[in-house]
Short mmCIF file of the C-alpha atoms (twelve columns), coordinates in Angstrom:
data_MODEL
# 
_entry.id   MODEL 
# 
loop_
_atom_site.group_PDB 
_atom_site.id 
_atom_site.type_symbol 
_atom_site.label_atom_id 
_atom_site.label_alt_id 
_atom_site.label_comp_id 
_atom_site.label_asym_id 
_atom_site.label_seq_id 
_atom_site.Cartn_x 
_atom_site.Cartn_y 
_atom_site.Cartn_z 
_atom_site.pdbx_PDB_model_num 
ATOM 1   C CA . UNK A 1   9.605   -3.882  -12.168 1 
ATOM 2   C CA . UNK A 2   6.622   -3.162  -9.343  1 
ATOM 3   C CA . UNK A 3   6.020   -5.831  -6.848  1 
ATOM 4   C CA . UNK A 4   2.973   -3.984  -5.605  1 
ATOM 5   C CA . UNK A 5   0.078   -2.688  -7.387  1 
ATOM 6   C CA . UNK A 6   -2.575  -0.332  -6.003  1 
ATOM 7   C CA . UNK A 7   -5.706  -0.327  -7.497  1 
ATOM 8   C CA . UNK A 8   -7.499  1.797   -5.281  1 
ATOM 9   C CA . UNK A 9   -10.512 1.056   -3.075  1 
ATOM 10  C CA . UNK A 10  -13.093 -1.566  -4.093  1 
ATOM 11  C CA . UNK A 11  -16.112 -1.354  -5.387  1 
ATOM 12  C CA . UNK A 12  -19.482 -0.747  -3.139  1 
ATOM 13  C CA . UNK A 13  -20.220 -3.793  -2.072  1 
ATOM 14  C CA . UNK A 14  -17.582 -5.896  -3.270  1 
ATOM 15  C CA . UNK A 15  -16.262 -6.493  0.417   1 
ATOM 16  C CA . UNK A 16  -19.268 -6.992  2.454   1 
ATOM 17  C CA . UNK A 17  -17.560 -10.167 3.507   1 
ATOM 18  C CA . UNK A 18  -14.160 -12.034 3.595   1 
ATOM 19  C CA . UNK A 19  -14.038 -14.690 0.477   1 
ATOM 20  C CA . UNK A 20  -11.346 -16.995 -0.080  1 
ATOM 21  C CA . UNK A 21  -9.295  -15.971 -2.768  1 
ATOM 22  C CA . UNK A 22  -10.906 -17.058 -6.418  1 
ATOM 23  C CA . UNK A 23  -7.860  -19.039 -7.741  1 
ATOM 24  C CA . UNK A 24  -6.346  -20.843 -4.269  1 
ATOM 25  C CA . UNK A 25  -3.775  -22.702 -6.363  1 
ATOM 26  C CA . UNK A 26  -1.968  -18.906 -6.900  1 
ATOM 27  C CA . UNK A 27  -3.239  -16.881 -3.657  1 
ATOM 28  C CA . UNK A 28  -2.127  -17.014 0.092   1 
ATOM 29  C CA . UNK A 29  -1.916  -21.120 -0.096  1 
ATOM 30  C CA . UNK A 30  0.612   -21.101 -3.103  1 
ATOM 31  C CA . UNK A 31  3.714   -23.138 -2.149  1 
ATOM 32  C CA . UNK A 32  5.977   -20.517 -0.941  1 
ATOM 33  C CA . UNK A 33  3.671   -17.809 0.186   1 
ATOM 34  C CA . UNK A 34  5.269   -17.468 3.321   1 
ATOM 35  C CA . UNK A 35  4.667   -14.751 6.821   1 
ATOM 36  C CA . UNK A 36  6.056   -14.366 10.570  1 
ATOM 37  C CA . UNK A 37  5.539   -12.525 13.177  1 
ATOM 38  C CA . UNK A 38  7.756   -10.305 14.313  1 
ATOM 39  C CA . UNK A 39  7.374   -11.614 18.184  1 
ATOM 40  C CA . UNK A 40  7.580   -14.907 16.750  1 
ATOM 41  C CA . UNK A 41  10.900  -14.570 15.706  1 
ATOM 42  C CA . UNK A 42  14.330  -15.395 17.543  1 
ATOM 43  C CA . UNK A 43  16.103  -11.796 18.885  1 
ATOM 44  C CA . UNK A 44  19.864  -12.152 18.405  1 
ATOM 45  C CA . UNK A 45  21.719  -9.238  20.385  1 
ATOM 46  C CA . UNK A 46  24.032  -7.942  17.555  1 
ATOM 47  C CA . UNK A 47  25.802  -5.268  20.152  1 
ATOM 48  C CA . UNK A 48  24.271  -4.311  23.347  1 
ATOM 49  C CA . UNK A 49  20.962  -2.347  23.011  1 
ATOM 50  C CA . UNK A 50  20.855  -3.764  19.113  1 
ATOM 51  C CA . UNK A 51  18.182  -6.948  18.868  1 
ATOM 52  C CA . UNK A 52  17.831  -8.802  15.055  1 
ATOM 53  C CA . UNK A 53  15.040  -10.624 14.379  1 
ATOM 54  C CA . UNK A 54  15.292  -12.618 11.167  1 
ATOM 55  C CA . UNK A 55  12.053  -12.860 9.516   1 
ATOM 56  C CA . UNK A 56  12.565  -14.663 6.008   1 
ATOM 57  C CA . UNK A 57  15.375  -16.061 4.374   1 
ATOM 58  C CA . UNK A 58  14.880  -16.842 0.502   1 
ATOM 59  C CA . UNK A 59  16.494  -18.503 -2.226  1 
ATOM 60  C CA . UNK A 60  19.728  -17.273 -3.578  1 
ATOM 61  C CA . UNK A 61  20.368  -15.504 0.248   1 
ATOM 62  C CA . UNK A 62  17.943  -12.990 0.175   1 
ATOM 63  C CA . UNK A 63  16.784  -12.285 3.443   1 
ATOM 64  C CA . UNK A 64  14.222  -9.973  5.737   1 
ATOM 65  C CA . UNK A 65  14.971  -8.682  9.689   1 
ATOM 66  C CA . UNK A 66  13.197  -6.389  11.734  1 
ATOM 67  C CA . UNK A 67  16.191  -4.668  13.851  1 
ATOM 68  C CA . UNK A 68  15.362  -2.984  16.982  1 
ATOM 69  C CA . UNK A 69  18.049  -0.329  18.563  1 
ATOM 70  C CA . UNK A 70  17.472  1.002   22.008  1 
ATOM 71  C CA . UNK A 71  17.967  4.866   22.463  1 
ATOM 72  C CA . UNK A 72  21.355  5.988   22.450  1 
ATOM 73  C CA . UNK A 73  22.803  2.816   20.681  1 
ATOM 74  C CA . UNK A 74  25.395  2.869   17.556  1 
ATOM 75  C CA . UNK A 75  26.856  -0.148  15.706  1 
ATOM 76  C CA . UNK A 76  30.179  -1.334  16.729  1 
ATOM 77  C CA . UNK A 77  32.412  -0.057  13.404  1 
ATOM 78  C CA . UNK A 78  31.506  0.111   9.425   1 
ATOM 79  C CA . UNK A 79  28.245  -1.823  8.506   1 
ATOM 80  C CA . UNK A 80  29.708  -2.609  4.962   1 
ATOM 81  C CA . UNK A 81  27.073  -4.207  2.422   1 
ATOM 82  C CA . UNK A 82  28.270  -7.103  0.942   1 
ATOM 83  C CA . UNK A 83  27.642  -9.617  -1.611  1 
ATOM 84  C CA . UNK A 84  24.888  -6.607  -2.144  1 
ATOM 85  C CA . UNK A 85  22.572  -4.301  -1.306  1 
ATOM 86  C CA . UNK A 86  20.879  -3.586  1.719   1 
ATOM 87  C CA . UNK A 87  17.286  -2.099  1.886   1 
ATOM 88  C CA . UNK A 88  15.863  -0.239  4.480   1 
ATOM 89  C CA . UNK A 89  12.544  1.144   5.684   1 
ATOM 90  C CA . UNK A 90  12.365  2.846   9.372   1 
ATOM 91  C CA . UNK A 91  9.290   1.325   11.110  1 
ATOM 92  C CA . UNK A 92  9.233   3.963   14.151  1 
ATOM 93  C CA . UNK A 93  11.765  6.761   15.694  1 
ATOM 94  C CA . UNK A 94  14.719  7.770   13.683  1 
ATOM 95  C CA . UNK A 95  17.412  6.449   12.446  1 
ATOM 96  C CA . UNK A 96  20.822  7.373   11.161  1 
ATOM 97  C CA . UNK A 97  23.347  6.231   8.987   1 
ATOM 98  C CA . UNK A 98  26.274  8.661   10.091  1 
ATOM 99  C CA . UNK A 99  25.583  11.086  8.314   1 
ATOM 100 C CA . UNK A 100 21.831  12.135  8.464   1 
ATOM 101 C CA . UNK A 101 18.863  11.096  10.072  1 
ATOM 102 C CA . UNK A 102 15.931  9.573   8.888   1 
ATOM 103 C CA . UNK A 103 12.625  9.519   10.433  1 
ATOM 104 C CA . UNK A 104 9.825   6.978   10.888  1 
ATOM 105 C CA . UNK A 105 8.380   6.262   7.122   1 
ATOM 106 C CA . UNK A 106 11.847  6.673   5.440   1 
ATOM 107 C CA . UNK A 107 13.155  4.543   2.937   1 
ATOM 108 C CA . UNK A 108 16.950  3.915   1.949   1 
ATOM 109 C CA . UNK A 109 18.748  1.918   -0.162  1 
ATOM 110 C CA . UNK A 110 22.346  1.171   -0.162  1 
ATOM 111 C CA . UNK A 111 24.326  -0.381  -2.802  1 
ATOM 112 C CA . UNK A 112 26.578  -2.759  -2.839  1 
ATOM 113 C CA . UNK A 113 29.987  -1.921  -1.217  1 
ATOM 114 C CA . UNK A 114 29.050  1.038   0.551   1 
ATOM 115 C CA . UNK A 115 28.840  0.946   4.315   1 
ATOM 116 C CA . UNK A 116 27.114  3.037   7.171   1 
ATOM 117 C CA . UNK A 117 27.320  3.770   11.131  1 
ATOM 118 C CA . UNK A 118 23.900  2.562   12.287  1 
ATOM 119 C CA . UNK A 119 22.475  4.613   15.524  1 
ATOM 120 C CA . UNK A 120 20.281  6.289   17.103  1 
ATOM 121 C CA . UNK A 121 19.497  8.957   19.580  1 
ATOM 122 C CA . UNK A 122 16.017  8.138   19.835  1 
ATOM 123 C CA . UNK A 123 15.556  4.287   19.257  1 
ATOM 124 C CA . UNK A 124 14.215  3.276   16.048  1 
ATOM 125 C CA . UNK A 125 12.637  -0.090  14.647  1 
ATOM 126 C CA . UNK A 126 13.836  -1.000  11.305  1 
ATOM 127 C CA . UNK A 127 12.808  -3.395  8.773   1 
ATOM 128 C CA . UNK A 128 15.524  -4.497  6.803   1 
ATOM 129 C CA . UNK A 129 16.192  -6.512  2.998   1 
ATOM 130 C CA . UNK A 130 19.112  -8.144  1.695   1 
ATOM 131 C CA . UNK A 131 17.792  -9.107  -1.538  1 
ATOM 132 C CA . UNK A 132 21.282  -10.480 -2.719  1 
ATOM 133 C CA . UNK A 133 22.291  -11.949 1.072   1 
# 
């Protein structure tokens, strides 16, 4: 299944200006088409030097955070995913799991049931998707 299609750049001409979108009732004003802002949202401190900022929370739990983790911070014990999977994508620095690192423009998924040390010598900015809760 894709969720994003690139078509490549348009046309000549075809974006001389910004248009409204040619079929509103599907487009950006569809009931819910939803955005935040990331300084918009609420920071929770998780464990010192580790902010959350919830983004989006969907039907059926699925959810979206930006996580922010100060150099030299590491989660306190096992991040264990559960009722499923966790996706991540590391915005800026470098991140790691315990076992490797992973620099800005990484992506990782991690299944259901397994769990991970987050930290980082760095800092790192993470955007992160629970698309089971």
């Amino acid at each position: 299944m894709s969720f994003l299609t690139l078509v490549g750049p348009p046309a000549p001409g075809q974006c001389e200006h910004m248009t409204t979108t040619q079929n509103p009732a599907n487009g950006p004003n569809m009931a819910g088409y939803e955005w935040s802002a990331v300084h918009d949202a609420p920071e929770r401190e998780l464990f010192p030097g580790i902010r959350l900022r919830p983004l989006w929370t969907g039907h059926g739990g699925a959810k979206a955070h930006v996580l922010e983790m100060d150099p030299g911070t590491c989660w306190e014990g096992q991040d264990v995913h559960e009722p499923g999977p966790e996706e991540v994508f590391v915005v800026s620095g470098t991140f790691n799991d315990g076992a490797r690192d992973y620099p800005a423009g990484s992506f990782i998924h991690a299944p259901a049931g397994s769990w991970h040390v987050p930290q980082t010598e760095t800092g790192c900015t993470l955007f992160v998707f629970y698309p089971e809760g």
